[in-house]
C-alpha positions as CSV (number, residue, x, y, z in Angstrom):
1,X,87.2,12.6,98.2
2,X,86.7,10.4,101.4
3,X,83.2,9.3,103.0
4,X,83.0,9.7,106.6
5,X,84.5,5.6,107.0
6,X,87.0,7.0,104.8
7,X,86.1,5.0,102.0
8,X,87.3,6.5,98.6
9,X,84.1,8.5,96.2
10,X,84.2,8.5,92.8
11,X,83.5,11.8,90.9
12,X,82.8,12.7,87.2
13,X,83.4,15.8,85.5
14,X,81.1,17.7,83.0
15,X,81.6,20.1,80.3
16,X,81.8,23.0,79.6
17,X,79.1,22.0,77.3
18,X,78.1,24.2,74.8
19,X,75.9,21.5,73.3
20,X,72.0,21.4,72.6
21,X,69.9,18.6,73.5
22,X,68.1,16.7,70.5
23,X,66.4,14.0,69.3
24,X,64.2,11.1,71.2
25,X,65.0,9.2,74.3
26,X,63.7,6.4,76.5
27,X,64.7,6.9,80.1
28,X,64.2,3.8,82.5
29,X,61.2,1.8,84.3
30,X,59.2,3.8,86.8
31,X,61.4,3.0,89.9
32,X,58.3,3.5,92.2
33,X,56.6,1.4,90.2
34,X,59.5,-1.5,89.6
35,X,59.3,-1.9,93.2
36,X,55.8,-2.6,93.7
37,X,55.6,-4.8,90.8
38,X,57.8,-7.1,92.3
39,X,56.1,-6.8,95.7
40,X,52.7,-7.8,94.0
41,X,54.4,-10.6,92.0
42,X,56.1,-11.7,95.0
43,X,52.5,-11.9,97.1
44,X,50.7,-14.0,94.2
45,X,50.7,-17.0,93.7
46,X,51.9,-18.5,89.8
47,X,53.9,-15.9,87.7
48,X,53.9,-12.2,86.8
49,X,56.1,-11.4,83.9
50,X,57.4,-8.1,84.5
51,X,59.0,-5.8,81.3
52,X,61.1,-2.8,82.1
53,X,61.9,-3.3,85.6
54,X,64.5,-0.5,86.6
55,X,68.0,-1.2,86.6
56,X,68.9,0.5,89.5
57,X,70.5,-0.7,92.5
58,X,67.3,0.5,95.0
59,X,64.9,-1.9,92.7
60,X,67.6,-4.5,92.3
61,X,67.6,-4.6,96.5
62,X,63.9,-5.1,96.2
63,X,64.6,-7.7,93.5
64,X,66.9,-9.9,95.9
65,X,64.6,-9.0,99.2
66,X,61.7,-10.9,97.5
67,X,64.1,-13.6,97.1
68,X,64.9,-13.7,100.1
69,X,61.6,-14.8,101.1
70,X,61.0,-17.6,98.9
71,X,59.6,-15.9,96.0
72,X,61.7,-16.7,92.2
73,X,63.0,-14.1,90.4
74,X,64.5,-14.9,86.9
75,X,66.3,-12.6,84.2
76,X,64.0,-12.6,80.8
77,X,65.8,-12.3,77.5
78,X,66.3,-8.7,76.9
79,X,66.9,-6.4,79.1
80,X,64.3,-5.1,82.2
81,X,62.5,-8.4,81.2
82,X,61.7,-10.4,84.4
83,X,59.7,-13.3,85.6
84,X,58.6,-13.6,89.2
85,X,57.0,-16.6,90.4
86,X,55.4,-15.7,94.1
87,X,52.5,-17.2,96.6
88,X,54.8,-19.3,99.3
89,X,56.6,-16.9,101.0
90,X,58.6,-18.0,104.1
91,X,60.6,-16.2,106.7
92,X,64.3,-15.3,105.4
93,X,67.4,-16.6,106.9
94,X,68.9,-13.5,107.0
95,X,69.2,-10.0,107.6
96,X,67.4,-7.8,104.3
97,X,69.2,-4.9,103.3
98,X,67.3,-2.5,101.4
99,X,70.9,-0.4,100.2
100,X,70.2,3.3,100.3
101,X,66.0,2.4,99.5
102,X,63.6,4.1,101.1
103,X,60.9,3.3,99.0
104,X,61.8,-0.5,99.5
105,X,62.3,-0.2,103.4
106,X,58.5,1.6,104.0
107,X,57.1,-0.4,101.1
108,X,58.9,-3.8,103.0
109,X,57.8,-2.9,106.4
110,X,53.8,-3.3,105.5
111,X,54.6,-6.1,102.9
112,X,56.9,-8.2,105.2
113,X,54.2,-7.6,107.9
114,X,51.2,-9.5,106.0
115,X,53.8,-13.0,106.5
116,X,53.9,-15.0,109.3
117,X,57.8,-14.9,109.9
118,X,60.6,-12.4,111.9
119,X,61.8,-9.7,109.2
120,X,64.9,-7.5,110.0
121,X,65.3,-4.7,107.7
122,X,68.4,-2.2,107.5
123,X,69.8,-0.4,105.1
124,X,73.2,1.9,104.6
125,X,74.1,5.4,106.6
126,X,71.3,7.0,104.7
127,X,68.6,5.3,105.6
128,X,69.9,4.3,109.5
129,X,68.6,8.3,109.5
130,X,65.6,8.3,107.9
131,X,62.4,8.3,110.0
132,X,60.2,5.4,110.2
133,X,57.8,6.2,112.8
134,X,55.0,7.0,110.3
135,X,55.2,3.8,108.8
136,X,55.9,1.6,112.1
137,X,53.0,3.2,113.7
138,X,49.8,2.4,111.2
139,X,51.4,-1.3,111.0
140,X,51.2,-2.0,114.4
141,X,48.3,-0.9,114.7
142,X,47.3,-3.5,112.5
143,X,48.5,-6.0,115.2
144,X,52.1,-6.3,114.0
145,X,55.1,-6.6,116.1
146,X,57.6,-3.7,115.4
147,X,60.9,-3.0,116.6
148,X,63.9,-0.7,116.1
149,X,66.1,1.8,117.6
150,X,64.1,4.4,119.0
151,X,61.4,2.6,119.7
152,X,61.1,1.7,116.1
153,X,61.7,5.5,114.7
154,X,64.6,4.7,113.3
155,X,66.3,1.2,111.4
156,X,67.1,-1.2,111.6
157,X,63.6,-2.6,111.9
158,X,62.6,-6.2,113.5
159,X,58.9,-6.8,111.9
160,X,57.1,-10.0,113.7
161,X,54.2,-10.3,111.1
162,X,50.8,-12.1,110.2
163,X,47.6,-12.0,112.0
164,X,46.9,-8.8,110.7
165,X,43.6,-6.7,111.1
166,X,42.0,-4.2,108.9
167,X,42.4,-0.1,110.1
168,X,40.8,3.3,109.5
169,X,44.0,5.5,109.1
170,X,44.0,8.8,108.0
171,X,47.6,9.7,107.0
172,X,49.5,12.7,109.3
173,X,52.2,13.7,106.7
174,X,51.4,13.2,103.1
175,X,53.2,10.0,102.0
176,X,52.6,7.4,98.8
177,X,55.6,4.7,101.0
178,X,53.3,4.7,104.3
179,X,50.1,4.6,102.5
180,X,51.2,1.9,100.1
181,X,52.7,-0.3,103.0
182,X,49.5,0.4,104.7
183,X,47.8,-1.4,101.8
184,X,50.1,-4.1,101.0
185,X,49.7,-5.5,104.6
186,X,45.7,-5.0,104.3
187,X,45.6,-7.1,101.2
188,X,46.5,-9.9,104.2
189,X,44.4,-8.7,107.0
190,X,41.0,-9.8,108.6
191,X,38.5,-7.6,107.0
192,X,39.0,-4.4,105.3
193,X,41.5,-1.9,105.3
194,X,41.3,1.9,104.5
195,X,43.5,5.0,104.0
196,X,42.7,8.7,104.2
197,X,44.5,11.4,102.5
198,X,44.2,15.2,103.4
199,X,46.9,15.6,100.0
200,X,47.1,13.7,97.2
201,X,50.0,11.0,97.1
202,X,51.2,8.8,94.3
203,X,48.6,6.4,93.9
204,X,50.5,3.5,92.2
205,X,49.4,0.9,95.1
206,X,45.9,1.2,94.1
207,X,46.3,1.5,90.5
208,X,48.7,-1.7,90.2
209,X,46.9,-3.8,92.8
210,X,43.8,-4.6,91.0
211,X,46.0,-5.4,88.0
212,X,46.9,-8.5,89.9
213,X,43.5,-9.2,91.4
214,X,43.2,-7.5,94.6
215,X,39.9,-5.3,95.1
216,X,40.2,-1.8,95.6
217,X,37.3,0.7,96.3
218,X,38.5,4.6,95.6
219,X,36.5,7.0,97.7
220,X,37.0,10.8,98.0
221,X,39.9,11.2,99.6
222,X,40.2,7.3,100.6
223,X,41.3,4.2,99.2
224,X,40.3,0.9,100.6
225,X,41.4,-2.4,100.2
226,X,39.5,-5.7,100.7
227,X,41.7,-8.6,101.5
228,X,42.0,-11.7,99.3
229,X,44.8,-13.6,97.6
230,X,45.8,-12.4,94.2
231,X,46.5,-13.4,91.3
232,X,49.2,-13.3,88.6
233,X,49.8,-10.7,85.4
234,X,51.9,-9.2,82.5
235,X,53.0,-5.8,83.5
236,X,55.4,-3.2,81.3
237,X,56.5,-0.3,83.6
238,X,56.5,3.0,81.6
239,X,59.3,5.5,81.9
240,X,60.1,7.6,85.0
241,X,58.7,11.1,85.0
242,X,61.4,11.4,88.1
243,X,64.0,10.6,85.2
244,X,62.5,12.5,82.8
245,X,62.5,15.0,84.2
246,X,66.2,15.7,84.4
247,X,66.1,15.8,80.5
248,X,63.2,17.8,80.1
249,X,64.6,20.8,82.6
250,X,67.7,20.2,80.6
251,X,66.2,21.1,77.3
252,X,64.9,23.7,78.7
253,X,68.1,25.7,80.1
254,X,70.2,25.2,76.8
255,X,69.8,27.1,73.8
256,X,68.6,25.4,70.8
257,X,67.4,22.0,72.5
258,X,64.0,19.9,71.2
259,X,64.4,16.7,72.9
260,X,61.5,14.3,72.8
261,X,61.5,12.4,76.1
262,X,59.3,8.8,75.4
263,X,56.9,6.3,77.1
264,X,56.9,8.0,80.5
265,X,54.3,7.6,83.0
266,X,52.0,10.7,83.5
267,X,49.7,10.0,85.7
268,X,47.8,11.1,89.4
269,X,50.3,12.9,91.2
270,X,53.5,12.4,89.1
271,X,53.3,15.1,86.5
272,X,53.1,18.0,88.7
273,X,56.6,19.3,87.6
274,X,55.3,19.8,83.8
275,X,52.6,22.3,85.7
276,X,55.3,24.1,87.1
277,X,57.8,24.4,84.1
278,X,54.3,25.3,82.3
279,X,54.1,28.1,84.9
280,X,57.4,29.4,84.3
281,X,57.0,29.6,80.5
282,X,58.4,26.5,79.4
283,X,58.0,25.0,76.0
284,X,56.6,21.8,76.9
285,X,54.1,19.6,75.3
286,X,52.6,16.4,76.1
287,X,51.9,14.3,72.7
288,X,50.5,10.7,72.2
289,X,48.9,10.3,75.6
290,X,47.5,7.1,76.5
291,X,44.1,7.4,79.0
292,X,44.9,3.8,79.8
293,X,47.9,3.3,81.2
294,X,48.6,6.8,82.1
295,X,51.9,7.2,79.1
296,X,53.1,9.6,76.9
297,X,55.9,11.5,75.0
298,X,57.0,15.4,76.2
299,X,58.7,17.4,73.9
300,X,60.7,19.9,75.7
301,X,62.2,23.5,73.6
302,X,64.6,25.9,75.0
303,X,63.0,29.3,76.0
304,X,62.6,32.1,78.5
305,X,61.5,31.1,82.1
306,X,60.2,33.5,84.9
307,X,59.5,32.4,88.7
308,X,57.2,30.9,90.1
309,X,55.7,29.9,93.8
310,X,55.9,26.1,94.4
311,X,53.8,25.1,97.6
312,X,51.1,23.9,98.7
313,X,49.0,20.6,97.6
314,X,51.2,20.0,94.7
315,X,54.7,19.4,96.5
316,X,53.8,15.3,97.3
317,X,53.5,15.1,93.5
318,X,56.6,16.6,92.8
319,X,59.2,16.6,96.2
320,X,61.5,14.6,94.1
321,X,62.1,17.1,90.9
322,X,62.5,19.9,93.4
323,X,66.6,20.0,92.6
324,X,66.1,20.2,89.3
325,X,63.6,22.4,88.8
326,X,66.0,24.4,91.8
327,X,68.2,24.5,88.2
328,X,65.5,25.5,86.1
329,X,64.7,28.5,88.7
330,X,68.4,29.4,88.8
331,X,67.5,30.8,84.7
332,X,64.6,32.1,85.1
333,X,64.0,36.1,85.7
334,X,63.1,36.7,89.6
335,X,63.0,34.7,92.7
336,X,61.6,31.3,92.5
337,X,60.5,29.8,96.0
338,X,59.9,26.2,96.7
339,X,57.8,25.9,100.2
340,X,55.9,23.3,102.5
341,X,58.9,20.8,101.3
342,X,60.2,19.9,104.9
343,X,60.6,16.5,104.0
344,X,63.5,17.5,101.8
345,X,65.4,17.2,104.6
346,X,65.3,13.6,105.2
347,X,65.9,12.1,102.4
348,X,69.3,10.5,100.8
349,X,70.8,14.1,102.3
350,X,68.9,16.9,103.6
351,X,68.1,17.9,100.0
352,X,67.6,21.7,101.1
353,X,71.1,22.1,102.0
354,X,73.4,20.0,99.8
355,X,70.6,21.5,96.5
356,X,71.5,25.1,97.9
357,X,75.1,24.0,98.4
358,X,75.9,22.9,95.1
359,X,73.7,25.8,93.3
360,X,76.0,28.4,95.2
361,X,79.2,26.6,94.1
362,X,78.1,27.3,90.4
363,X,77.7,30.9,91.1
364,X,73.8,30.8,91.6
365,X,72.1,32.9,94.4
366,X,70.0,30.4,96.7
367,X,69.0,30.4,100.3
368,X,67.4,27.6,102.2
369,X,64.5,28.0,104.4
370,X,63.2,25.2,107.1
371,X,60.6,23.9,104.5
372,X,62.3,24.7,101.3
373,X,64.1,26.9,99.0
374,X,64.3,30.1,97.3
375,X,66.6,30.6,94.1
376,X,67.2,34.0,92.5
377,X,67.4,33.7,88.8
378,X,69.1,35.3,86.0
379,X,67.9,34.0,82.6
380,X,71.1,35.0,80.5
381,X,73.8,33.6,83.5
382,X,76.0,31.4,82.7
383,X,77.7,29.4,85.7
384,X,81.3,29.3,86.9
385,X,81.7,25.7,87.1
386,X,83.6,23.8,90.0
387,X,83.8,21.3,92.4
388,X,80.2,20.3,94.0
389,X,79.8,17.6,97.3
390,X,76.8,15.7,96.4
391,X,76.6,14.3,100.1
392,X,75.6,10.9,97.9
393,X,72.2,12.4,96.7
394,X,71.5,10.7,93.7
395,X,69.0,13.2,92.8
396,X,71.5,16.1,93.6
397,X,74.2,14.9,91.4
398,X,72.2,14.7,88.3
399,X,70.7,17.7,88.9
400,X,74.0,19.3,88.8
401,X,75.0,17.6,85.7
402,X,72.2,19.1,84.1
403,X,73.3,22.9,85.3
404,X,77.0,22.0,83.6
405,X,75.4,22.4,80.3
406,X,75.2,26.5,81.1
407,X,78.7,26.4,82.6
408,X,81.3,28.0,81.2
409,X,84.3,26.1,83.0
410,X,83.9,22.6,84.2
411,X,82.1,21.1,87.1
412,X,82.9,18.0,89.2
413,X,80.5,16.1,90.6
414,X,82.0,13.8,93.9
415,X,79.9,10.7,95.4
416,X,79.3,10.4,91.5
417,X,78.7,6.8,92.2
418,X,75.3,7.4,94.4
419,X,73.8,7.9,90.9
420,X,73.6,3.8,89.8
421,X,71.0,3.4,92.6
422,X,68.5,4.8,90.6
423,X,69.8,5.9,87.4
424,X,73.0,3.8,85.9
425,X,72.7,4.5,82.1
426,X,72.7,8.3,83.0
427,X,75.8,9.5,81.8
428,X,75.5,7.0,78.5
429,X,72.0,9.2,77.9
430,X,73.9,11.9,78.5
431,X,76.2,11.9,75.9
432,X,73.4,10.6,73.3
433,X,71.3,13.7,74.2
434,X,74.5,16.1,73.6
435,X,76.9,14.2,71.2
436,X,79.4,14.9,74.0
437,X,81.2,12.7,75.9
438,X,81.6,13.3,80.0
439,X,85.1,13.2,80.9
């Protein structure tokens, strides 16, 4: 298969399975997390020491970005083991390119803001479509100088930063990126600077900024920061629910499955996928829980699922699972429908199509809607197998992989290769949760 360059895709094939799902596995660092801990270790000034960064290739552009500016990044002994020394940052002598990122480009625009220097940002096909006006707009109107086609709705993105200003911003469209860039230039700013939520977001920003000594004041509905330099700190990033989650739908779908997924974060706004399985009938359980840092275990049993309705307040806290639990629906009796998920559509693909694209290749019964999904289930089907376009969604492609465990014949995933930007060890943890090796 060719990109549109005409650049040769990898693919992988999978099954037919026929194998359960057992035992206890580690999936990797929080990548929403891995990239602000090197953001925050960037800003302050000495050294963080930073244990189980993500692998992928989003955090490692994040990784060299920071670099870029002046800050020192260096490989601990073991793996996801680094050391970032930060606090003199300086404008970059070239372009940044944040890959297919676009947690790193939002999270870069307010970051790169806060220095007194000329950023460019850009990144690959993907993300020269993605929109950027919510971002662009809150940041300027912190007194920054932003740039890019379409007046700056679109990258790449020319950021003029430093002499910021504290704002009053109450977010438009629900969005963890914006409000975190928002947050990371106000830690810079003259006086303070506050963010208003109609819908919960992720709230990493505000939970890993005090870690390294910024001051953060939680309100209802709110978060505000108060400027001031910060500070060093260890910090372990737990697992990714967003990973986890491939696994746990996974043991869910195949018969006789009790996987054990470990050490994954579990907190405000990134667990809201477990509700829904919960709603379905899944056999989930959440064990060893820690109030702390927001971590625990979920042990995941095959057994009957039925629809549900997925809307509402809860879709920020779980727009990325929605492909996989798209496979979960497809085995479940009646008509699951996934709605108020517009942003779908702009992410790595429009995620509503190329999700109801590859579900129909396999035989499922799925029709896309302008802010979603619906899937039709039928908890004893078994697919069909074939060839499925992954338009180079990452989160597409593994969610296919994980329907090829009900598939009678094989199925092909193409752009295969889209998967190492956030998850590269995912076909080795394949084959350790199945004891079969992809092909």
């Amino acid at each position: 298969m060719l990109d549109k360059a005409g650049r040769k895709l990898s693919s992988l094939t999978f099954g037919p399975q026929g194998a359960s799902l057992r035992g206890r596995l580690r999936v990797p660092g929080d990548k929403s997390i891995s990239h602000r801990s090197l953001l925050l270790g960037a800003l302050a000034s000495g050294t963080s020491r930073i244990t189980g960064l993500s692998a992928g290739l989003d955090v490692q552009a994040t990784r060299r970005a920071v670099a870029s500016f002046g800050a020192t990044v260096e490989r601990g002994a073991n793996d996801g083991e680094w050391a970032v020394t930060g606090g003199k940052l300086a404008e970059p002598d070239d372009v940044i390119d944040v890959g297919n990122s676009g947690t790193a480009i939002r999270l870069m625009v307010g970051w790169a803001a806060a220095i007194d220097a000329l950023t460019v940002l850009k990144g690959d096909r993907s993300i020269a479509r993605r929109p950027m006006g919510r971002v662009v707009e809150p940041i300027r109107s912190m007194g920054a100088s932003l740039d890019g086609r379409g007046n700056g709705s679109l990258p790449p993105l020319v950021v003029r930063g430093g002499h910021l200003h504290g704002i009053d911003y109450e977010l438009p469209v629900p969005s963890a990126q914006v409000k975190g860039a928002i947050l990371l230039a106000g830690v810079s700013a003259e006086g303070e600077t506050t963010v208003r939520e109609r819908h919960p977001t992720r709230v990493h920003t505000e939970e890993m900024l005090p870690l390294w000594g910024g001051r953060v004041r939680l309100g209802e509905g709110s978060v505000t920061v108060v400027p001031g330099p910060l500070s060093p700190c260890d910090f372990d990033v737990p697992g990714d629910p967003s990973q986890a989650a491939f696994w746990i739908v996974a043991a869910c779908i195949t018969p006789g499955s009790d996987l054990t997924v470990q050490n994954i974060y579990l907190g405000a706004q990134r667990a809201g996928f477990l509700a829904v399985l919960e709603r379905m009938g899944a056999n989930v359980e959440v064990a060893g829980f820690d109030d702390r840092r927001g971590v625990g275990d979920v042990r995941a049993r095959f057994g009957p699922l039925v629809a549900t309705q997925v809307g509402g307040a809860e879709i920020p806290g779980l727009i990325d699972e929605i492909p996989v639990l798209a496979v979960a629906a497809a085995f479940a009796e009646g008509a699951t429908v996934f709605s108020d998920a517009g942003e779908l559509r702009h992410k790595e693909s429009d995620r509503v199509e190329s999700t109801v694209g590859a579900l129909r290749t396999l035989g499922v019964s799925a029709e896309g809607k302008p802010d979603g999904l619906v899937v039709e289930g039928n908890a004893g089907a078994s697919l069909k197998g074939g060839i499925i376009d992954s338009e180079g969604d990452h989160r597409v492609a593994m969610s296919m992989a994980v329907a090829s465990l009900r598939s009678v014949s094989p199925v092909t995933i193409d752009a295969w290769e889209s998967v190492a930007t956030s998850y590269p060890g995912f076909e080795e943890d394949f084959a350790i949760c199945t004891s079969k090796r992809t092909s």
